[in-house]
N, C-alpha and C positions, 0 to 999 in steps of 0.2 A: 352268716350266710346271706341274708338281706343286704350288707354292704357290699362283697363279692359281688353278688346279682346286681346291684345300682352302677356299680363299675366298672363291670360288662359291658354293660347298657349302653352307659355313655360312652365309652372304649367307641364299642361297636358304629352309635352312632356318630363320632368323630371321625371316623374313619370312611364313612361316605361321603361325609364331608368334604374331607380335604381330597380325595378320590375324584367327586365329582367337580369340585373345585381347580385342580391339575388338569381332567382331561376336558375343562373348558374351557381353558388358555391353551391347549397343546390343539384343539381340534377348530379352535375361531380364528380365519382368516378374513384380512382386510378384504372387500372387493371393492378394488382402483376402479374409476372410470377408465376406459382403457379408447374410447370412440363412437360417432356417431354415426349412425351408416344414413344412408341416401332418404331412408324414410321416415327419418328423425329418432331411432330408436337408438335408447342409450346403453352402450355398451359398456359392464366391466367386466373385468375376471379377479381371479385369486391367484395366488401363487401358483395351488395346484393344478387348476385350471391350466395355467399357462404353460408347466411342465410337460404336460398331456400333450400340448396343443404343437408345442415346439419336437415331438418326437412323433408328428402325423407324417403320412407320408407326403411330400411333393412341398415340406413347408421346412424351411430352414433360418434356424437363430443363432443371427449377428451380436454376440455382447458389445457391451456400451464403451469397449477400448478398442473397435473397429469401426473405421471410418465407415460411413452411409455406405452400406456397399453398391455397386452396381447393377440395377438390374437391366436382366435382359427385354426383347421386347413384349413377351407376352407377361411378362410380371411386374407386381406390387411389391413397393417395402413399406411398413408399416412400424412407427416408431413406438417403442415399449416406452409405458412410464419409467419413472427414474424410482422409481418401488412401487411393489405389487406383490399385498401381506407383507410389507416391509422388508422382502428378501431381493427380490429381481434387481433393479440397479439400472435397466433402461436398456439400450440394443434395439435389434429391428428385427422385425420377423418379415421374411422373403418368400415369396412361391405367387402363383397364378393363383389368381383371385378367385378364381370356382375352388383349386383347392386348400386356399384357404377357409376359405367361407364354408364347405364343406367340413375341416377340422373343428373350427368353434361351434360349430351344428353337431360335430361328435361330442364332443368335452362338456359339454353345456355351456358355453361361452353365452351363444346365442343360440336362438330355436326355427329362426327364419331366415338365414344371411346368404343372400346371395353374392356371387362376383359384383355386378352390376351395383351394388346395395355398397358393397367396398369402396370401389370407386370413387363411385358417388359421395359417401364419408368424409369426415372428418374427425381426424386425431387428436386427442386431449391433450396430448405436447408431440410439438413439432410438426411436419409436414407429410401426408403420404404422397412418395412417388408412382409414379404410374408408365409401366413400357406402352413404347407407341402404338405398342399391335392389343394392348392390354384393354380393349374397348367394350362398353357394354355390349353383350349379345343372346344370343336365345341361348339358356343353359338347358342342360340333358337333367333332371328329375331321376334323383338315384330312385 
């Protein structure tokens, strides 16, 4: 009865083991630097993060086998690393810079980003574009 009961035991605690073991390679994502906004503060995201962020509204993502896309005048394009959590692959994320900076303020990218702060930024690969009309200005405070 006593070996049963020891082999239980151990059973039992192997098996939180490898449990807790599995769900912390399935649950830790890399976070890529992804930019540096206008006030020096360093940004990255994770995969998830970016998933989120790419299905905000007013923000639209380029994968990395489409040319720079075009933007219009009141918009930003902002080049994705070439991985993020080792899955992304690179592209650009598109939209006016309030709402953008408005989406990574949802997702938790970042906690204070403004348009202006984008801008002003710089990208940890590659370049941000900027439409002509896309100028720092007084933003409305959701």
């Amino acid at each position: 009865m006593r070996q049963r009961r020891n082999r239980l035991c151990a059973n039992v605690t192997g098996l939180f083991f490898v449990l807790g073991l599995f769900s912390s390679i399935v649950l830790a994502q890399e976070a890529v630097p992804w930019m540096i906004l206008a006030d020096g503060t360093k940004v990255t995201m994770t995969q998830t993060q970016f998933d989120s962020l790419a299905q905000q509204a007013g923000i639209s993502y380029y994968g990395p086998t489409v040319a720079r896309p075009q933007v219009t005048a009141s918009q930003i394009s902002l080049p994705v690393p070439s991985t993020v959590g080792g899955v992304l692959g690179g592209g650009y994320i598109v939209g006016e810079p309030v709402a953008i900076a408005a989406g990574m303020n949802a997702v938790g990218i970042a906690s204070a980003a403004t348009g202006a702060g984008l801008i002003g930024g710089r990208a940890a690969t590659g370049t941000i574009v900027v439409g002509a009309a896309a100028v720092p200005g007084p933003e409305k405070k959701p």
